[in-house]
TIVO-2410 file (N, C-alpha, C; in nm, 3 decimals):
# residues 77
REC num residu      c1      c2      c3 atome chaine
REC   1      X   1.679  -1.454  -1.236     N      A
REC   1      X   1.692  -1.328  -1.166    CA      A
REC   1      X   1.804  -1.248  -1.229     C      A
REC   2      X   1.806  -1.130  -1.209     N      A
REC   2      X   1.926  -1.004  -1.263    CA      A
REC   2      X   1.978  -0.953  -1.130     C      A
REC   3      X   2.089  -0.955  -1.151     N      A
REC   3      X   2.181  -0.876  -1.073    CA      A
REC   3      X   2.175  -0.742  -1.107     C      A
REC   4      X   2.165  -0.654  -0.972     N      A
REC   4      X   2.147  -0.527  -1.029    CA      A
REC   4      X   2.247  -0.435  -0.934     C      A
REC   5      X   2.314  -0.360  -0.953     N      A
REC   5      X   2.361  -0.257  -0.895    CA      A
REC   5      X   2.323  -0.119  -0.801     C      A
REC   6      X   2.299  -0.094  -0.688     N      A
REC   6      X   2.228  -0.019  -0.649    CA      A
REC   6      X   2.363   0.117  -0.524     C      A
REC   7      X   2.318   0.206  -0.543     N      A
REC   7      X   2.404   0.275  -0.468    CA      A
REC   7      X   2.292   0.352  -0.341     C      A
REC   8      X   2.352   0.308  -0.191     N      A
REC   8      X   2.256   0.344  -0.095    CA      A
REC   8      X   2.341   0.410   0.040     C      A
REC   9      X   2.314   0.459   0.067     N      A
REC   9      X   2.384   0.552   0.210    CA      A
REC   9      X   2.400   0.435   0.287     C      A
REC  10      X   2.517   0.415   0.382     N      A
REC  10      X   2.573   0.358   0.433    CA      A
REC  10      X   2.488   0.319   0.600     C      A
REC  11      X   2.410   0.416   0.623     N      A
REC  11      X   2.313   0.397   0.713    CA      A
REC  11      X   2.239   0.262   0.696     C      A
REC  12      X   2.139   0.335   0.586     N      A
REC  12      X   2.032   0.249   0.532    CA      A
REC  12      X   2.064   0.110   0.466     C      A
REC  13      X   2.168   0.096   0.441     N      A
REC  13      X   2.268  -0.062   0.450    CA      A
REC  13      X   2.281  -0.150   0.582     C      A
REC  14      X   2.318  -0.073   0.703     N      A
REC  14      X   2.345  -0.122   0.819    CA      A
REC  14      X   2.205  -0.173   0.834     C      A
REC  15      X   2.081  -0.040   0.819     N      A
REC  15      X   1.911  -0.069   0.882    CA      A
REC  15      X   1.923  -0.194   0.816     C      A
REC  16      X   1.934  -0.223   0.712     N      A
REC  16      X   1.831  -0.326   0.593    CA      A
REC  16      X   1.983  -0.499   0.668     C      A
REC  17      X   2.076  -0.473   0.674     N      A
REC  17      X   2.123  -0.604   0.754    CA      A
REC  17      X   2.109  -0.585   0.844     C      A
REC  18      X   2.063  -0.496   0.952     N      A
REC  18      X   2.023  -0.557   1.066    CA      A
REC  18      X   1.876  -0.604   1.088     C      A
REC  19      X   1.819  -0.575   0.985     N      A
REC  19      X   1.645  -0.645   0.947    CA      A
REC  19      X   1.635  -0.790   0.923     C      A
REC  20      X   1.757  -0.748   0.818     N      A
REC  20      X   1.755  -0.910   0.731    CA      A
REC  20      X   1.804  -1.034   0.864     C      A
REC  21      X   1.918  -0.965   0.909     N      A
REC  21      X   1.942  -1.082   1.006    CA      A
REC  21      X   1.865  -1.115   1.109     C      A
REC  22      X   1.753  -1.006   1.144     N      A
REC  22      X   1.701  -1.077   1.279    CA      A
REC  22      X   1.563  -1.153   1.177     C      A
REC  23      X   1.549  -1.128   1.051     N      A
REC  23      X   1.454  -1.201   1.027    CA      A
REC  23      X   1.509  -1.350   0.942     C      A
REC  24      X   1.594  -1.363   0.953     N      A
REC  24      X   1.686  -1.480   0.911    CA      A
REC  24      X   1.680  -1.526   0.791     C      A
REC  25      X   1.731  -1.367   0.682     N      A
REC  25      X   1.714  -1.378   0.588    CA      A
REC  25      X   1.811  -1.292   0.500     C      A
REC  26      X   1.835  -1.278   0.384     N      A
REC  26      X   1.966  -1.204   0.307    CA      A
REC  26      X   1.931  -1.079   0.268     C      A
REC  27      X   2.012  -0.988   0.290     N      A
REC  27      X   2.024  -0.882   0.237    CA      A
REC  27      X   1.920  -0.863   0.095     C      A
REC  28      X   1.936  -0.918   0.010     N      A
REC  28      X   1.835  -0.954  -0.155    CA      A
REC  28      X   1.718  -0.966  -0.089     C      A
REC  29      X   1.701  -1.074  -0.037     N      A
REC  29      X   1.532  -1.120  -0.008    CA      A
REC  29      X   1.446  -0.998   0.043     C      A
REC  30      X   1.520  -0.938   0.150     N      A
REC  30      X   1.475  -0.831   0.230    CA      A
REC  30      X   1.488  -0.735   0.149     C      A
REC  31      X   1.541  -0.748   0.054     N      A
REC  31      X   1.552  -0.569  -0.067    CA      A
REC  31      X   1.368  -0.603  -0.163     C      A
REC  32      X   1.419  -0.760  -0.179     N      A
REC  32      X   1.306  -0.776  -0.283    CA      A
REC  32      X   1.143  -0.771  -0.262     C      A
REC  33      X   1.162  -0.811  -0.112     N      A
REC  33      X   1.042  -0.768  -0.065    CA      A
REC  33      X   0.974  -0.646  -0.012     C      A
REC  34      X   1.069  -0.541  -0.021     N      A
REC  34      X   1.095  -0.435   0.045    CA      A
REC  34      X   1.044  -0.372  -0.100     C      A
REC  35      X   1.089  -0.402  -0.212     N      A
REC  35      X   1.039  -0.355  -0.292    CA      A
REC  35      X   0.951  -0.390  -0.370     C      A
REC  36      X   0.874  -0.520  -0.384     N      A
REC  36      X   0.740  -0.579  -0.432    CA      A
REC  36      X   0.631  -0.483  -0.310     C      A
REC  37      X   0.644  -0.471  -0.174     N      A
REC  37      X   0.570  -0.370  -0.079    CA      A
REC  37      X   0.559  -0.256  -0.161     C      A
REC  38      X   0.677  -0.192  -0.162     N      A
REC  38      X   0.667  -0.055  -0.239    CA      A
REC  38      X   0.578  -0.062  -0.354     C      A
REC  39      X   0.615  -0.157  -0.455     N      A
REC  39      X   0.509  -0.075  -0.590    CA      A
REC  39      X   0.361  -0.187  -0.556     C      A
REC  40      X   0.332  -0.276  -0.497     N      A
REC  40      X   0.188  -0.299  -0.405    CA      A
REC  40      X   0.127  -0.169  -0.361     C      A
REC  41      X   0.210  -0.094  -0.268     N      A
REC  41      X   0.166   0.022  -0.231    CA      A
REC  41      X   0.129   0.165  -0.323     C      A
REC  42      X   0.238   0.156  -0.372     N      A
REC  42      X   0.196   0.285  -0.533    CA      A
REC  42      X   0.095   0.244  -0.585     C      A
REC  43      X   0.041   0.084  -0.650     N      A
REC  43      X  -0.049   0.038  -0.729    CA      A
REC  43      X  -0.148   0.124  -0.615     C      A
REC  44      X  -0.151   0.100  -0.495     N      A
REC  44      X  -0.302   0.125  -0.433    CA      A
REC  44      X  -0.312   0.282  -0.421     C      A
REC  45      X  -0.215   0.368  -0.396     N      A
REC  45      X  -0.253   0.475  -0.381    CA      A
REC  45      X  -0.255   0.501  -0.541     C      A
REC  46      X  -0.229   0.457  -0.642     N      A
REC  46      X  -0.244   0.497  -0.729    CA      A
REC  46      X  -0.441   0.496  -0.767     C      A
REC  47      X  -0.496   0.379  -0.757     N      A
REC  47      X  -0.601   0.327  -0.756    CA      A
REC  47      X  -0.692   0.417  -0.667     C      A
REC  48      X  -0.671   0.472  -0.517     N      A
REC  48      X  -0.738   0.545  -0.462    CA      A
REC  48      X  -0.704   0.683  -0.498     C      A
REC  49      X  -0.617   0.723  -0.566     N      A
REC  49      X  -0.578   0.853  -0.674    CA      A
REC  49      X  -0.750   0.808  -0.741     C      A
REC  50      X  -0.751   0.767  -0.841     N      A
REC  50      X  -0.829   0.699  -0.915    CA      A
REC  50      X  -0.943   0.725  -0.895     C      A
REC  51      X  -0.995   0.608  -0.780     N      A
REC  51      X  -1.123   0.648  -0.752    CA      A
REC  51      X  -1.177   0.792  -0.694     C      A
REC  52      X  -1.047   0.882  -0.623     N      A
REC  52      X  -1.137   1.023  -0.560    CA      A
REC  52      X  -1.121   1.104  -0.674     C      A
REC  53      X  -1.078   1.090  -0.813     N      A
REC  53      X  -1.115   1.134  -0.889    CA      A
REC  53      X  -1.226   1.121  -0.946     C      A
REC  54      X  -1.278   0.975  -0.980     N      A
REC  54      X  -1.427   0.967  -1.017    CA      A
REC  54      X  -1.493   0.997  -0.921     C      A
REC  55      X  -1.518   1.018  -0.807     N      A
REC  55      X  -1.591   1.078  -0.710    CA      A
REC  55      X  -1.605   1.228  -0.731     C      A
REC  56      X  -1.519   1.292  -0.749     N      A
REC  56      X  -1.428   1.441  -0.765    CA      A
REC  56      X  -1.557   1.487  -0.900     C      A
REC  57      X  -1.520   1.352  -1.024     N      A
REC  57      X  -1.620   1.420  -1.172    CA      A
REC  57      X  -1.732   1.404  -1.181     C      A
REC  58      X  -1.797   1.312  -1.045     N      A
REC  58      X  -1.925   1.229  -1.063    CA      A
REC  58      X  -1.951   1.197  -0.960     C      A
REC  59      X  -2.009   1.355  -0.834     N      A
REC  59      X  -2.035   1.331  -0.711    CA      A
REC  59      X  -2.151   1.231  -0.711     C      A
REC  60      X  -2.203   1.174  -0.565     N      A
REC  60      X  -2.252   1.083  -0.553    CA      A
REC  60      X  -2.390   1.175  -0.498     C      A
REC  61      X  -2.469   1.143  -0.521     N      A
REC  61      X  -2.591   1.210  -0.455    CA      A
REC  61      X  -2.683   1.186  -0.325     C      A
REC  62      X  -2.733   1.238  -0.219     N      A
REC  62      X  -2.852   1.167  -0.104    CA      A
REC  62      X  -2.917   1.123  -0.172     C      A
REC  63      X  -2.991   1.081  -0.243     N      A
REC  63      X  -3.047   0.973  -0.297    CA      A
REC  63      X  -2.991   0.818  -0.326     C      A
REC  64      X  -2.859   0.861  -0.380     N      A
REC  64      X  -2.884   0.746  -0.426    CA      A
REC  64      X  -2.834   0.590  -0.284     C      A
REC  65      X  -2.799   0.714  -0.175     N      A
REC  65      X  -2.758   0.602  -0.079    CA      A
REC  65      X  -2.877   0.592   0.016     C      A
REC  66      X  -2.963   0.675   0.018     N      A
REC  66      X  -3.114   0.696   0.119    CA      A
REC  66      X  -3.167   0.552   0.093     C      A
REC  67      X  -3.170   0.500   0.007     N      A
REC  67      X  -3.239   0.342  -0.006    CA      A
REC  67      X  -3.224   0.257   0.113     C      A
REC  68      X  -3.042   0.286   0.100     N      A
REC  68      X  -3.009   0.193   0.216    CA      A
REC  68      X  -2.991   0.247   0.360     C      A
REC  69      X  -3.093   0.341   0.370     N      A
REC  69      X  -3.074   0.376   0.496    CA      A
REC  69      X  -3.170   0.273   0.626     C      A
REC  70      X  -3.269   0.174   0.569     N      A
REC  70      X  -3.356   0.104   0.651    CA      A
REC  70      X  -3.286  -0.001   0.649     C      A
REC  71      X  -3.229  -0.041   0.590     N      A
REC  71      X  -3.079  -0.165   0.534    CA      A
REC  71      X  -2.967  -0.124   0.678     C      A
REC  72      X  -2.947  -0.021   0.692     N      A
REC  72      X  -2.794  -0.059   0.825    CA      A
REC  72      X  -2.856  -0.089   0.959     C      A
REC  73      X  -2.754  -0.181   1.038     N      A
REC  73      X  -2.781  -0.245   1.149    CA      A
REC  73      X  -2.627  -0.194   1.208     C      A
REC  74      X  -2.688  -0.094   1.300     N      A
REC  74      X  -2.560  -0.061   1.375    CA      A
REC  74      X  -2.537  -0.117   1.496     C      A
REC  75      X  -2.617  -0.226   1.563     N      A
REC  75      X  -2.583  -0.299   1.719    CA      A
REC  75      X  -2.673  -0.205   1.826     C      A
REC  76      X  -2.677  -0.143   1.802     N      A
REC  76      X  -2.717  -0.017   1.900    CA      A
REC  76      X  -2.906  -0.066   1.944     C      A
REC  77      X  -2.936  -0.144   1.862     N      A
REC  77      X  -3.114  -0.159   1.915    CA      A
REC  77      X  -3.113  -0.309   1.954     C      A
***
């Protein structure tokens, strides 16, 4: 692991130890997971960036989902 230096408002220090301690865990652990969440989360909105773009260049047509329209079972019958 690397030691890293980080400069954070004095608030958001207090939030993140009073997290860490009720989850009975260190200041680091709770940063590190705090930030493996974060770029998990960018990866996905990045990815759904992504896909409503290919949607966006290469609408989808009534056809090509009408196939499966005798295919859904909504509970309802």
């Amino acid at each position: 692991m690397k030691t890293v230096q980080m400069t954070l408002e004095d608030e958001l220090v207090k939030s993140v130890d009073q997290a860490a301690k009720k989850l009975h865990t260190t200041r680091s652990a709770f940063t590190r997971l705090a930030l493996k969440d974060a770029l998990r989360n960018l990866k996905t909105r990045q990815l759904e960036e992504k896909h409503r773009e290919g949607y966006l260049s290469h609408p989808t047509s009534k056809s090509e989902w009408g196939v499966w329209e005798k295919e859904q079972a909504w509970g309802d019958e």
